[in-house]
C-alpha positions as CSV (number, residue, x, y, z in Angstrom):
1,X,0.0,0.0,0.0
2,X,2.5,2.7,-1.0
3,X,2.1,6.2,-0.3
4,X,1.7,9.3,-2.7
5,X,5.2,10.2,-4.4
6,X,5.3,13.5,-3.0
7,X,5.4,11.7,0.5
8,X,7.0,8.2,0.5
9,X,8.3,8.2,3.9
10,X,5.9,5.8,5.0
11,X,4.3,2.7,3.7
12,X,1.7,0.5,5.6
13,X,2.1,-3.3,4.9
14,X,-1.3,-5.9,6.6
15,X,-0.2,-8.3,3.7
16,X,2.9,-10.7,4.8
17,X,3.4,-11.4,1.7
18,X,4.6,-7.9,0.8
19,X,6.2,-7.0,3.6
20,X,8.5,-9.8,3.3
21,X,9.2,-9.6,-0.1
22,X,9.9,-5.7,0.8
23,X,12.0,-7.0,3.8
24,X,14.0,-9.3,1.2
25,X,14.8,-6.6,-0.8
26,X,16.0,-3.6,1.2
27,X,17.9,-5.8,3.2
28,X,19.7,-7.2,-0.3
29,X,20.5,-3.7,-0.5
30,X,21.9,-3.2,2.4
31,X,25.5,-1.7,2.0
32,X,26.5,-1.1,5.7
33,X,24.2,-2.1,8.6
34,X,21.2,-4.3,9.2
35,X,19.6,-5.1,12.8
36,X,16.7,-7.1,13.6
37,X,15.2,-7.6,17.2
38,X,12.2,-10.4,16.5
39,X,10.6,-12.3,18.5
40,X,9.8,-14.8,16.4
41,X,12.3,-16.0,13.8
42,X,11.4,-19.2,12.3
43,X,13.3,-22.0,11.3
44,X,10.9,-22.9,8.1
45,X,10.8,-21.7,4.6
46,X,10.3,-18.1,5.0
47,X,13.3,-17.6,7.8
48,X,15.5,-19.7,5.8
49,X,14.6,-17.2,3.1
50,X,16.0,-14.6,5.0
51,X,18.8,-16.6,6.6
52,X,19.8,-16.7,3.4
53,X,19.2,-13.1,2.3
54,X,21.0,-12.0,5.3
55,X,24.1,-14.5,4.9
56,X,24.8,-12.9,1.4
57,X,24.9,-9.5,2.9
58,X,27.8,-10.9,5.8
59,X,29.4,-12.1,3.2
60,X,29.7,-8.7,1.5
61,X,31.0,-7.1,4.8
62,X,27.7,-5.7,6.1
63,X,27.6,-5.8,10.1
64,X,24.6,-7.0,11.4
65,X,23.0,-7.4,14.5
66,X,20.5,-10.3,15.2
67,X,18.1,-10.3,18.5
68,X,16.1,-13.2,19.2
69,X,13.8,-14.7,21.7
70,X,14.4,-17.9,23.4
71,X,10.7,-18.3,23.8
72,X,9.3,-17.4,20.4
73,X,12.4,-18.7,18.2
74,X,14.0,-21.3,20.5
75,X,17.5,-21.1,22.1
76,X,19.0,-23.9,19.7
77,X,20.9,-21.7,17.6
78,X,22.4,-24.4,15.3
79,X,20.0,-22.6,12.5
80,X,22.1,-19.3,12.7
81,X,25.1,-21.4,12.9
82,X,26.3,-19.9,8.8
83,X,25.8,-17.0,9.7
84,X,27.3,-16.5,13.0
85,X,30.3,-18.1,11.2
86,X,30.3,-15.1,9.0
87,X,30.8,-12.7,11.9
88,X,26.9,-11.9,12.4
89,X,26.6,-11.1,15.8
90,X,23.2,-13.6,17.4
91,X,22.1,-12.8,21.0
92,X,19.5,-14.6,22.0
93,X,17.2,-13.2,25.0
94,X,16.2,-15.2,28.2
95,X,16.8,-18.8,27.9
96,X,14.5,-20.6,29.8
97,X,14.8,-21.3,33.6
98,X,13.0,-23.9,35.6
99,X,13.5,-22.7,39.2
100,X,10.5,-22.2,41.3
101,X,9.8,-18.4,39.8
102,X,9.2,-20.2,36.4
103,X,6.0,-18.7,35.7
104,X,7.4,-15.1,36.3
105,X,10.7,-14.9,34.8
106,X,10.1,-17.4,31.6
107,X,6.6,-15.1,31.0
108,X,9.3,-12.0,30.5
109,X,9.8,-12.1,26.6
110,X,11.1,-9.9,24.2
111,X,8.2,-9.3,21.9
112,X,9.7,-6.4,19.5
113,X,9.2,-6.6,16.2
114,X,11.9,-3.9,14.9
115,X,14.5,-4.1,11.4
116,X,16.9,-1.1,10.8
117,X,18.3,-0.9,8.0
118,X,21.7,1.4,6.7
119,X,20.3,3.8,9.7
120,X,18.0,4.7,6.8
121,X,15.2,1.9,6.7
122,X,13.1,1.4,9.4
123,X,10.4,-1.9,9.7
124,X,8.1,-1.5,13.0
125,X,4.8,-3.1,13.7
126,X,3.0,-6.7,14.3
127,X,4.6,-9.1,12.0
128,X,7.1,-12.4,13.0
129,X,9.3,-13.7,10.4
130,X,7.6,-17.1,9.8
131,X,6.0,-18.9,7.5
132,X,3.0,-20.2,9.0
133,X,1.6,-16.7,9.6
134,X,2.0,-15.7,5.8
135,X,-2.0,-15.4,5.9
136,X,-2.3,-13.5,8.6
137,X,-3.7,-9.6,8.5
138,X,-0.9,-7.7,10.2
139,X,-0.3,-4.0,10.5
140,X,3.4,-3.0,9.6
141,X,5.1,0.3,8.5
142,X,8.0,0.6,6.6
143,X,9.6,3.9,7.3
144,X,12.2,6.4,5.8
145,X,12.3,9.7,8.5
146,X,15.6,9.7,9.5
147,X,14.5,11.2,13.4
148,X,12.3,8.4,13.9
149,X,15.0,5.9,12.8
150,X,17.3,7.4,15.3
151,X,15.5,6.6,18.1
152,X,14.9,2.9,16.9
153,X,18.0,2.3,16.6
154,X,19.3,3.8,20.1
155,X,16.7,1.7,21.6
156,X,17.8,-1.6,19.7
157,X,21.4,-1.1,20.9
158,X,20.1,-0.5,24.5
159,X,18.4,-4.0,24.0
160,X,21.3,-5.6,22.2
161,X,23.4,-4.5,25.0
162,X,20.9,-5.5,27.9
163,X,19.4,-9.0,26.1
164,X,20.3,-11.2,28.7
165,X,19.0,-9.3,31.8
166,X,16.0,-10.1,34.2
167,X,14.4,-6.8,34.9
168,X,10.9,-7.8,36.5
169,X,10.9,-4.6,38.8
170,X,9.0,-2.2,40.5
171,X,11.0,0.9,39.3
172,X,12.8,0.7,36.4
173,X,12.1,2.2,32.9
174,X,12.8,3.6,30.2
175,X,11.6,6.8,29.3
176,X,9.9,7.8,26.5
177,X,11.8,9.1,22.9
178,X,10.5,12.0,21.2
179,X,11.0,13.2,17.6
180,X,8.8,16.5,17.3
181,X,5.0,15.1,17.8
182,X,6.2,11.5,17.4
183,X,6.5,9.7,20.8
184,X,8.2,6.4,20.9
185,X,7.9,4.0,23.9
186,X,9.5,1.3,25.3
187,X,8.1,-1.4,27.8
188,X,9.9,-3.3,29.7
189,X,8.2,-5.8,32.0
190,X,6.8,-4.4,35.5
191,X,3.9,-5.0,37.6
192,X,3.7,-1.2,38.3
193,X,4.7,0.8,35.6
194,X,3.3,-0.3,32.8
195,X,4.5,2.9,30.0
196,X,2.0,1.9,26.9
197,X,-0.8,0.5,29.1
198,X,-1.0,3.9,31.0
199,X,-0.6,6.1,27.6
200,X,-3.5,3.7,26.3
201,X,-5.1,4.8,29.3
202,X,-4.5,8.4,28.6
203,X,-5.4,8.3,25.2
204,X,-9.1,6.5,26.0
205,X,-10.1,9.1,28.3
206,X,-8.9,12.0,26.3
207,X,-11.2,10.5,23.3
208,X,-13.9,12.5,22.2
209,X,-15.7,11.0,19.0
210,X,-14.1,7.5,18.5
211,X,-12.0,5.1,19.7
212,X,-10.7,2.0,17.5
213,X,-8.7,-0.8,18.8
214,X,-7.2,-3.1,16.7
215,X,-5.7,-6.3,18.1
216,X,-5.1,-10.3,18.3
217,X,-5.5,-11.1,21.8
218,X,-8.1,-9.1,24.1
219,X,-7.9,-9.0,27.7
220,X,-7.2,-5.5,28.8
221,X,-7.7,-5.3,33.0
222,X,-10.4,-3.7,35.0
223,X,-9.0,-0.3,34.6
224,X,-9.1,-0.4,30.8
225,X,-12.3,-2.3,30.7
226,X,-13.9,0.4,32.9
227,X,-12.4,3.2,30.6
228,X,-14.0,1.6,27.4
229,X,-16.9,0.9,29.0
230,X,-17.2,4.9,30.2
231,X,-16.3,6.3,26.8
232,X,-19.2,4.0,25.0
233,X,-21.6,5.3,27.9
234,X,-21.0,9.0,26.7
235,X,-22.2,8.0,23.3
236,X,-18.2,7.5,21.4
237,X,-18.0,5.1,19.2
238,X,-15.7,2.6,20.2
239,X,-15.2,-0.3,18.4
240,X,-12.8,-3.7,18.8
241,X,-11.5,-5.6,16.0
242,X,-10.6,-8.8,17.5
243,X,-10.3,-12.3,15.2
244,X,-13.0,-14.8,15.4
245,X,-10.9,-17.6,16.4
246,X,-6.9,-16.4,17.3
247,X,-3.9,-18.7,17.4
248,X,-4.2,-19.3,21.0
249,X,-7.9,-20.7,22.1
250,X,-7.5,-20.3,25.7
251,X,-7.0,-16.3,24.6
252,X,-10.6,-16.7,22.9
253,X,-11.6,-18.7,25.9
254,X,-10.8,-16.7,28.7
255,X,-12.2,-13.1,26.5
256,X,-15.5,-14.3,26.6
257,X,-16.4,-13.9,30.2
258,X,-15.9,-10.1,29.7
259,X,-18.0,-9.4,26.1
260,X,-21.1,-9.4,28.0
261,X,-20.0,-6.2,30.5
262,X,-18.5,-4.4,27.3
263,X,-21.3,-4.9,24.9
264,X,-24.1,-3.8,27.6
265,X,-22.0,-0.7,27.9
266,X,-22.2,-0.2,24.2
267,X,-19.3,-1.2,23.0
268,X,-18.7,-2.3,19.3
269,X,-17.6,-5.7,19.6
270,X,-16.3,-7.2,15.8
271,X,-14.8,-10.4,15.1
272,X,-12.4,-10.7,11.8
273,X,-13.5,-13.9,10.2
274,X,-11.2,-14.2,7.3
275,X,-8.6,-16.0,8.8
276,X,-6.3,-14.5,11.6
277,X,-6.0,-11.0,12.6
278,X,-2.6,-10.6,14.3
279,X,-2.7,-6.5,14.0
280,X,-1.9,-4.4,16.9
281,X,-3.0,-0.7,16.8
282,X,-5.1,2.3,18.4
283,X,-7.0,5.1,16.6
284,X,-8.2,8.2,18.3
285,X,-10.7,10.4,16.9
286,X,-9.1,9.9,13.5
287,X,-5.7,12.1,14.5
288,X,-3.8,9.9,16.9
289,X,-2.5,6.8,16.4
290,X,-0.6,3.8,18.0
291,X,1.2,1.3,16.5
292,X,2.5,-1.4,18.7
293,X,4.5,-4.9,19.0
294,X,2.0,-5.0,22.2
295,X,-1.2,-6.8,22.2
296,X,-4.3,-5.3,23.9
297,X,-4.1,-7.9,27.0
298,X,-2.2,-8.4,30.7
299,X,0.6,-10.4,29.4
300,X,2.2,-7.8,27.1
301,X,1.4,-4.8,29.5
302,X,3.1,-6.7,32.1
303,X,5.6,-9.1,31.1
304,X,6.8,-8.4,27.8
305,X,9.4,-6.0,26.3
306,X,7.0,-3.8,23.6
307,X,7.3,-0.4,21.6
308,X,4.8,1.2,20.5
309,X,5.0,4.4,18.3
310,X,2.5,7.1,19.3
311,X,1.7,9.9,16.5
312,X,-0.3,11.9,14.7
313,X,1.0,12.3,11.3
314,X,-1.7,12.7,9.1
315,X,-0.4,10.7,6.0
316,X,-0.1,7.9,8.3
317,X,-3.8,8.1,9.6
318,X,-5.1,7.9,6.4
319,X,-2.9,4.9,5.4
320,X,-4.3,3.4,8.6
321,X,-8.2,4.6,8.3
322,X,-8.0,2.8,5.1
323,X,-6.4,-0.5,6.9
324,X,-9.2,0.1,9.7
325,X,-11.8,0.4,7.5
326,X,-11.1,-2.8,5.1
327,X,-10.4,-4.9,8.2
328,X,-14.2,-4.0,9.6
329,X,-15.3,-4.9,6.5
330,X,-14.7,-8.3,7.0
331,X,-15.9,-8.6,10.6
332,X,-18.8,-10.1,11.9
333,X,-20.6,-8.2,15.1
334,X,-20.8,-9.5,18.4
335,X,-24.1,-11.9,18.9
336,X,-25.1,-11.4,22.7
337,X,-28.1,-13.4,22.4
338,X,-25.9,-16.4,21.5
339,X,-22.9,-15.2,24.3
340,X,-25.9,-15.1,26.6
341,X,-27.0,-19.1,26.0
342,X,-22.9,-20.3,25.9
343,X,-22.6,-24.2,27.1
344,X,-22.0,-24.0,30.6
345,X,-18.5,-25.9,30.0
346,X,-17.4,-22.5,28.3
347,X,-18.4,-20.1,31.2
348,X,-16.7,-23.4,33.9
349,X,-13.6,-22.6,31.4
350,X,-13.6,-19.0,32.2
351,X,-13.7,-19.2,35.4
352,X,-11.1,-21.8,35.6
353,X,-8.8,-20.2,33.4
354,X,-10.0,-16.0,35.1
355,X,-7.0,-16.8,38.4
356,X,-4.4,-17.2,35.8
357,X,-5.1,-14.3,32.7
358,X,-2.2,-12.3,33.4
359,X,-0.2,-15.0,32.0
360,X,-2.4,-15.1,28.8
């Protein structure tokens, strides 16, 4: 979805398919630099695709920088092994650890999505490098404003430097990048401060007309629910674009226990029914925007390094009114007559699975 010539610093990509095969290419341009924090890199077809792409550019003498997740990509690192040879520089974040704070430190994942290119190419959004996901609708840009791209890359080093560190605390952050009316943020995990959970906050209650939340996995917390629920009641629009069925059924499971509450409050449930929707991204009154590694739920609020870039650039918003606007159309709305008659082995799975949602 390319943007006017007059303005071609961004492009929005929901289409894997393109995005990779844009990937592909700037990166077999690349003539100095390439690094990629991902949390999922797999070893199928399509990473071997860019194993591959990215081995011919080592071999060329471009320096590159390679940030994985133990969790999403595995820790074996036999798969990187050519390149690695060729002096590509792999660190892989948070092996996993089996003492007794397993469910707490293995839930802290890196779950950036982030490729810098040259220090002049810049890929941010929602998308993993696999293969299995090629049909997915996603919500990438590809972007070419130099200021922006220096803050992505001072915050990759900062996690290149830092991969292997547990920081599950009560104080620490990082504080928020700014590039004129651009604000970029970075999460780290912390059952306090939660950076784009409170500026999703924020941005709810400053809402005045509409409200549209696009994402794969819903379970925002009271506070958030309560803040949806309050904007619908003074007569905004507020609509969710959730997939019918996600990746992880226990996700779709547990969300059903809170559709009810939202709906009676008026909110605008919709369920994307052609196939996965893995997009993650906020629209506010049609002139602010978020788009975000993080999903709309307690796990990446709390657990998971995210970045989300906040602005209100109004090329971008009408790339992503468009991307809104197709991805409704192919949504089917909440039924709360049916939600209301459920099998009562759904609602005993929601309320067996409601003690443990922060690790969803």
């Amino acid at each position: 979805m390319p943007l006017s010539e007059e303005n071609n610093k961004y492009q929005l990509f929901d289409d894997n398919l393109d995005l990779f095969s844009s990937m592909l290419k700037d990166i077999s341009l690349a003539k100095k630099t390439i690094f990629l924090e991902i949390y999922r890199f797999g070893q199928d077809s399509m990473g071997e695709k860019f194993r591959q792409a990215l081995l011919i550019r080592a071999k060329e003498g471009v320096k590159i920088k390679i940030l994985i997740d133990a969790w999403g990509s595995g820790s074996d690192v036999s798969f990187f092994g050519s390149l690695i040879n060729e002096g590509v520089s792999l660190r892989v974040y948070k092996k996993m650890n089996f003492e007794k704070t397993y469910f707490v430190k293995n839930h802290c994942r890196n779950h950036r999505k982030l490729l810098l290119i040259d220090g002049e190419i810049a890929y941010i959004g929602s998308s993993n490098i696999t293969a299995y996901s090629l049909n997915w609708r996603e919500l990438n840009f590809r972007i070419e404003e130099l200021g922006l791209i220096k803050l992505f890359t001072r915050s990759f080093n900062d996690s290149f430097r830092s991969y292997n560190k547990y920081s599950f605390v009560n104080i620490g952050y990082k504080r928020d990048l700014h590039f004129g009316s651009w604000v970029f943020i970075q999460d780290i995990p912390n059952s306090y401060r939660q950076r784009i959970k409170k500026r999703y906050e924020n941005l709810l209650e400053s809402a005045k007309k509409e409200i549209i939340i696009e994402t794969p996995y819903f379970l925002p917390g009271h506070k958030l629910r309560k803040k949806l629920c309050e904007a619908a009641e003074k007569g905004l629009t507020v609509r969710i674009m959730t997939p019918f069925h996600s990746d992880v059924r226990l996700v779709d499971i547990l969300r059903r226990k809170y559709l009810g509450e939202l709906h009676l409050s008026g909110v605008k449930l919709c369920f994307y029914d052609q196939g996965n929707l893995h997009a993650k991204g906020l629209m506010i009154d049609n002139e602010l925007f978020s788009v975000s590694s993080a999903n709309f739920d307690y796990r990446s609020f709390r657990y998971q390094y995210e970045i989300a870039l906040i602005g209100k650039e109004k090329i971008v918003v009408e790339l992503l009114k468009e991307h809104f606007d197709k991805t409704y159309t192919n949504c089917v709305n909440f039924n709360y007559e049916n939600w209301q008659k459920r099998p009562r082995v759904e609602k005993f799975f929601e309320w067996l699975l409601l003690p443990i949602r922060y690790l969803f």
